[in-house]
C-alpha angles and dihedrals in degrees: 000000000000120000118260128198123205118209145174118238091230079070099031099127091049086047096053106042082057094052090049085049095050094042079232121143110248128216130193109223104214122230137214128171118204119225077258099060099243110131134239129203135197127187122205102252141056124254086253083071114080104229119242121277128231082031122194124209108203111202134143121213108232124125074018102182089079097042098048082059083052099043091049093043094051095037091059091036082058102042091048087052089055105261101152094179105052116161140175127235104196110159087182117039115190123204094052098120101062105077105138135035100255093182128025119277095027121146105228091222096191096068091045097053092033088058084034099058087039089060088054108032131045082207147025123196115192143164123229107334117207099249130174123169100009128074104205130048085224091070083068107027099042100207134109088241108043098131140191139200142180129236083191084101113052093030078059093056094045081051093049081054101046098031119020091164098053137126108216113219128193111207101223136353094283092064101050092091089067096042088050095057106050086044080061103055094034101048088225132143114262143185145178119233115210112243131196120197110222091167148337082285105014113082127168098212107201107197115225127249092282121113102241096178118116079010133132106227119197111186121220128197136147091230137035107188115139104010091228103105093049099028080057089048086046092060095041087053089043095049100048086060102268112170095217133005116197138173128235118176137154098221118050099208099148096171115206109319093357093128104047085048093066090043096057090049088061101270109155109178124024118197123184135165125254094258098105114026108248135147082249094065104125104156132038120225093200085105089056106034090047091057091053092041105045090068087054084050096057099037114104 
């Protein structure tokens, strides 16, 4: 049977680029929310029509709370229609952070929705998960077929393009494997900034030992949640008499005035992959995920 992807209509143009890259048919899952908050979903055809199979589920994770409850909702409905390859397509995967009990009584929530998510999907395709202390995706989300990308790459041509004069800056050591990596691809001069966590909101952001001054900085991170840590690294590079600071991340969290906070620190541009719908989104990932999807397709 011919591939299917399932999608929301709040991601509606990722999904479909991906579809279109994948030669899949795509289908919007209608959504309903009761006065009482409990979902309802509707797909769009009747229980006379097999489902597609291999079937994909797209859904970034995101405001992830909701969408768990989705994605668990649509995976058994699947399961119970006879869909034996179901596999999930979350460019953005939440939950990620929290990989160790760091007072006692803490639930490691990594490890719950990892295990959660294996129980549900024979596969999980992601970009960039935030991992600390782990290597694979697989250590979390115990399954053969638990994938990453990177949106470094793509994010590093759009910067070539932009700023071919730039000197790419991670804000702190987390961030210097994507830094790395577009530096990679791009061939530009990079650097990691030092950074020193006060508070959920309150960062010291130490630059490295390169001159900024006269100098075009673009920022690069994989999330962008609160603004503070590069919002702090904007006014360092500022200070120390850079031309331009821009912002370059794969996930376009962007949590409350997130935005407005790195603005006001002198960010100009702000680029950001397609992972997590947001106005920022200046590159799509469908080439890359469907490359990384269309064997999973094929495989018995």
């Amino acid at each position: 049977m011919r591939a299917g992807l399932l999608y929301f209509e709040d991601e509606h143009t990722p999904a479909l680029h991906l579809a279109a890259a994948t030669s899949m048919t795509d289908h919007c899952v209608a959504r309903h929310r009761f006065p009482d908050k409990e979902l309802c979903l509707r797909l769009p055809f009747g229980e006379d029509v097999d489902l597609p199979d291999p079937l994909v589920i797209y859904r970034s994770l995101d405001h992830p709370n909701e969408k768990l409850v989705e994605l668990m909702l649509l995976a058994r409905h699947a399961r119970q229609r006879g869909v034996r390859r179901l596999i999930l397509v979350a460019p953005y995967l939440a939950y990620m952070r929290q990989d160790i009990a760091f007072h006692p009584g803490e639930l490691v929530s990594q490890r719950l929705v990892g295990g959660f998510l294996s129980e549900l999907f024979d596969a999980v395709l992601t970009v960039d998960p935030h991992l600390h202390r782990i290597e694979r995706l697989d250590q979390a989300i115990p399954l053969q077929h638990a994938l990453v990308l990177s949106g470094a790459p793509r994010l590093a041509e759009l910067i070539a393009e932009k700023r071919p004069e730039a000197l790419l800056l991670g804000p702190d050591s987390e961030s210097a494997q994507w830094v790395e990596s577009a530096a990679r691809v791009s061939g530009l001069d990079h650097g990691v900034c030092t950074k020193t966590r006060r508070g959920d909101r309150q960062v010291d952001i130490t630059l490295p030992d390169i001159d900024v001054y006269g100098r075009r900085i673009v920022l690069m991170d994989d999330i962008a949640s609160s603004g503070h840590t590069l919002a702090e690294a904007a006014r360092r590079v500022v200070a120390a008499g850079a031309v331009s600071v821009d912002v370059a991340v794969t996930h376009a969290l962007f949590a409350g005035d997130a935005l407005e906070v790195i603005r006001r620190a002198g960010v100009g541009e702000v680029w950001s992959t397609d992972c997590i719908v947001h106005a920022s989104n200046a590159v799509g990932m469908a080439p890359a995920l469907a490359d990384a999807l269309s064997p999973l397709l094929e495989s018995d």
